[in-house]
PAZASE-177876 format. One record per residue (C-alpha): x, z, y. Coordinates in steps of 0.1 Angstrom, whole numbers, plus 5000, padded with zeros to 4 digits. Each point is the difference from the previous one (the first is absolute). Example, Ala and Ser with C-alpha at 12.3 -4.5 7.8 and 13.67 -1.06 7.14 Angstrom:
2
{kevo {5123 5078 4955}},
{kevo {5014 4993 5034}},
This chain:
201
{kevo {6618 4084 3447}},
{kevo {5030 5021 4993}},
{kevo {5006 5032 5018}},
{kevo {5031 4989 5025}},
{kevo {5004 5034 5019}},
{kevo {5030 5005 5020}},
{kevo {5010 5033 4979}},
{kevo {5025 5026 5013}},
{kevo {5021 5023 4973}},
{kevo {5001 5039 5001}},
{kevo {5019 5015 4969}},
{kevo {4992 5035 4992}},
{kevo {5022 5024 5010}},
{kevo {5025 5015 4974}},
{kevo {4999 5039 5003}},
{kevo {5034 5005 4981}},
{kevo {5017 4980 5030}},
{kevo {5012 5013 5034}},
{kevo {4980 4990 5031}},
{kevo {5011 4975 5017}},
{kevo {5011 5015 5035}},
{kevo {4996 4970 5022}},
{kevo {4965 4990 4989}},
{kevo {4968 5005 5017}},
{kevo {4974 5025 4987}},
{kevo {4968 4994 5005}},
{kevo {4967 5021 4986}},
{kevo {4965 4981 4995}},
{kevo {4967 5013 4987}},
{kevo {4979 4975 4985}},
{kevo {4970 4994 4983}},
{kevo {4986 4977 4966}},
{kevo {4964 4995 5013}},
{kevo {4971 4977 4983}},
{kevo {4966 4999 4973}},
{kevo {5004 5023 4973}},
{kevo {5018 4986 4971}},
{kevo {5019 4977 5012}},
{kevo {5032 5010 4989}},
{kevo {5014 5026 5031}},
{kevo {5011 5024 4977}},
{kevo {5015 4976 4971}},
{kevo {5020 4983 5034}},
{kevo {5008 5032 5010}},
{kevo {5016 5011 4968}},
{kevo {5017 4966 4992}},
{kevo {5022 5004 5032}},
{kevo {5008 5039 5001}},
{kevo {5005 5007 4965}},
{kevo {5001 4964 4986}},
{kevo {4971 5010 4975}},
{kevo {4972 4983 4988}},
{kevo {4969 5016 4979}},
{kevo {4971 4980 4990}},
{kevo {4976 5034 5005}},
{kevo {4980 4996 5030}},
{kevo {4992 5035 5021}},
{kevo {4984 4995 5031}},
{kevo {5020 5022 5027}},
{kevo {4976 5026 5013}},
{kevo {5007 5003 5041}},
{kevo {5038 4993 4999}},
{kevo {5030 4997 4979}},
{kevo {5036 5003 5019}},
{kevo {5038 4990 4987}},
{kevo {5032 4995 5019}},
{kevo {5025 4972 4995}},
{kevo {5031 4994 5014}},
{kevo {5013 4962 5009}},
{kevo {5028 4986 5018}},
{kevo {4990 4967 5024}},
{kevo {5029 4978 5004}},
{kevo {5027 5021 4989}},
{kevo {5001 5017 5035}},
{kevo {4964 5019 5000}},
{kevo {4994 5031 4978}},
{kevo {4963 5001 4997}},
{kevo {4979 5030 4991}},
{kevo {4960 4991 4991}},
{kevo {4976 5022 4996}},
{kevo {4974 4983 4985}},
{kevo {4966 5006 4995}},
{kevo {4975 4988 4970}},
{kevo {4962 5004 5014}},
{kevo {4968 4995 4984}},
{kevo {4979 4972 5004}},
{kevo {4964 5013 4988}},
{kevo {4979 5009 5032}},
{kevo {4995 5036 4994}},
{kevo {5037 5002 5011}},
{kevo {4997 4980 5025}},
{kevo {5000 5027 5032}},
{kevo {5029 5017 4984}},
{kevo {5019 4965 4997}},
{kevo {4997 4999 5036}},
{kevo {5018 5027 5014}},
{kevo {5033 4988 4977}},
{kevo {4997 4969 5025}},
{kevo {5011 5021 5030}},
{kevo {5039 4997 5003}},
{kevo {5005 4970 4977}},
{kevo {5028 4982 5005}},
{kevo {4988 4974 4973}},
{kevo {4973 4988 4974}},
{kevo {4998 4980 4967}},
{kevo {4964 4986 5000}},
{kevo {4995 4995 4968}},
{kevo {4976 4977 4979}},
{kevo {4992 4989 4963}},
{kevo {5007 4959 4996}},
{kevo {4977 5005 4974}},
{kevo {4969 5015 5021}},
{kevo {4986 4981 5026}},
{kevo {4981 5034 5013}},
{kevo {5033 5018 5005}},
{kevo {5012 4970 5024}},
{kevo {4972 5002 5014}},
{kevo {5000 5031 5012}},
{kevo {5038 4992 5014}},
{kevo {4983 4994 5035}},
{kevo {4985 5033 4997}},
{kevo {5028 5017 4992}},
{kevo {5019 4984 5026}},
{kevo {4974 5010 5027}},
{kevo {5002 5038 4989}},
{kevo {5041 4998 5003}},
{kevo {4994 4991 5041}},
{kevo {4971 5024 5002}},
{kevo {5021 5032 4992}},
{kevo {5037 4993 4998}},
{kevo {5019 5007 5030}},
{kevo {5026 4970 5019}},
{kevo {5002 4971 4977}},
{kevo {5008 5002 4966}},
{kevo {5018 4973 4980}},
{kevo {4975 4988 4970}},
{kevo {5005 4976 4973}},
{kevo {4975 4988 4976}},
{kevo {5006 4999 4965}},
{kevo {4982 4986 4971}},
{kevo {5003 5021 4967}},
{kevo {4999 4987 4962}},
{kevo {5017 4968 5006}},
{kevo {5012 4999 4965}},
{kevo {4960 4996 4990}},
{kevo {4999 4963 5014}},
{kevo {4969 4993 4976}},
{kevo {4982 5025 5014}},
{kevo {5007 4988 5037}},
{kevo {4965 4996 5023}},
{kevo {5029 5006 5034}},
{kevo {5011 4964 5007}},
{kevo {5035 5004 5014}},
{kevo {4990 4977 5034}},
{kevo {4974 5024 5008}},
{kevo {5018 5032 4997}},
{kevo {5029 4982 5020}},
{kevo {4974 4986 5025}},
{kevo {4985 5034 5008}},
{kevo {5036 5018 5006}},
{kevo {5011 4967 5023}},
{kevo {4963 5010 5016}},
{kevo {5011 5037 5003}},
{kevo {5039 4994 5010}},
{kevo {5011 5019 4971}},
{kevo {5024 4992 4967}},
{kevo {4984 4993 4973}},
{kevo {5016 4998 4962}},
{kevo {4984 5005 4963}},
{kevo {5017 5025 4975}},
{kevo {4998 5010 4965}},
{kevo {5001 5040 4993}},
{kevo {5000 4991 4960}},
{kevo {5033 4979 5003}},
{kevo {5010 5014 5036}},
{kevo {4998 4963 5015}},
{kevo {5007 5006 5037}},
{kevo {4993 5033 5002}},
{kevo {5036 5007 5013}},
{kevo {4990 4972 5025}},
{kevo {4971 5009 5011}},
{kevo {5013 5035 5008}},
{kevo {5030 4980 5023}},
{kevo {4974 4981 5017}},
{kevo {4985 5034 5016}},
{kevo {5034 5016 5004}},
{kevo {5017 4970 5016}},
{kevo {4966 5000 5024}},
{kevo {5006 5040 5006}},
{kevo {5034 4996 5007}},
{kevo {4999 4975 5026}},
{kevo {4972 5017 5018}},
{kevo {5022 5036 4996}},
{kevo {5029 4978 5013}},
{kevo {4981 4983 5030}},
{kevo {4985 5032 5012}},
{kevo {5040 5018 5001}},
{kevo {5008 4971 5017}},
{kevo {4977 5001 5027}},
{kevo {5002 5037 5002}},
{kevo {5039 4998 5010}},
């Protein structure tokens, strides 16, 4: 079953250039959440720095980086974007990052059938302590390993149809859809940002 979700393009923003005057700026925290070793951090570098090492640190409490896209030519988006640890020791301080999340990547290894798994869990914890409703999308890691795979695709796309949430697969190694994955969750933000302006006026 090939992944066939509906992607939406941010570019990153290029510092040399002048803001554009008549676009939208928009601010969003949000937060890589899921087992330890999955691949957080490696997704987290691929799309800030466009970096990849094959030396695995686990992140001890949280890690934190700031990227800037643009959404549709006409919104300048700031994230700040937070890289947490998934062992359970960390788990209480994880859990005050939720408060004031505009968004989450919920992360799993295609290659570990614990880590998806615990996706369920880790979706439980994001309604327990984040405040209004944050977008999420689910993403499967190490999609470039396909011999490794114990994930079928249909299950991981079954559980986000069971959630209501996007779901795609990504590559940190060859940064396969990590651009994408990224514009899944800001596309989500931004129409909730927009909605809630809308309503307000």
């Amino acid at each position: 079953m090939k992944d066939e979700t509906t992607r939406p393009s941010i570019r990153s923003s290029d510092p040399t250039m002048q803001p554009n005057q008549n676009s939208n700026k928009m601010h969003f925290k949000v937060l890589i959440v899921g087992d330890s070793s999955v691949g957080k951090s490696a997704l987290l570098l691929r799309f800030t720095e466009d970096q990849f090492t094959p030396l695995f640190t686990s992140t001890i409490g949280v890690d934190f980086k700031v990227k800037k896209v643009t959404m549709r030519e006409t919104t300048d988006v700031k994230l700040s974007i937070w890289d947490t640890a998934g062992q359970e020791r960390f788990r209480t301080i994880v859990a005050s990052y939720y408060r004031g999340c505009d968004g989450v990547l919920l992360v799993y290894d295609i290659r570990d059938t614990v880590s998806f798994q615990s996706v369920e869990r880790w979706y439980a914890e994001i309604g327990r302590y984040s405040y209004g409703n944050p977008s999420v999308v689910l993403v499967g890691t190490k999609c470039d390993q396909e011999d490794q795979r114990q994930v079928p695709m249909h299950e991981a796309q079954a559980l986000a149809l069971e959630m209501g949430i996007p779901w795609i697969e990504t590559s940190s190694l060859t940064g396969h859809n990590v651009d994408e994955a990224f514009g899944l969750l800001v596309d989500s933000m931004v129409r909730k940002r927009t909605m809630q302006k809308d309503k307000a006026m």
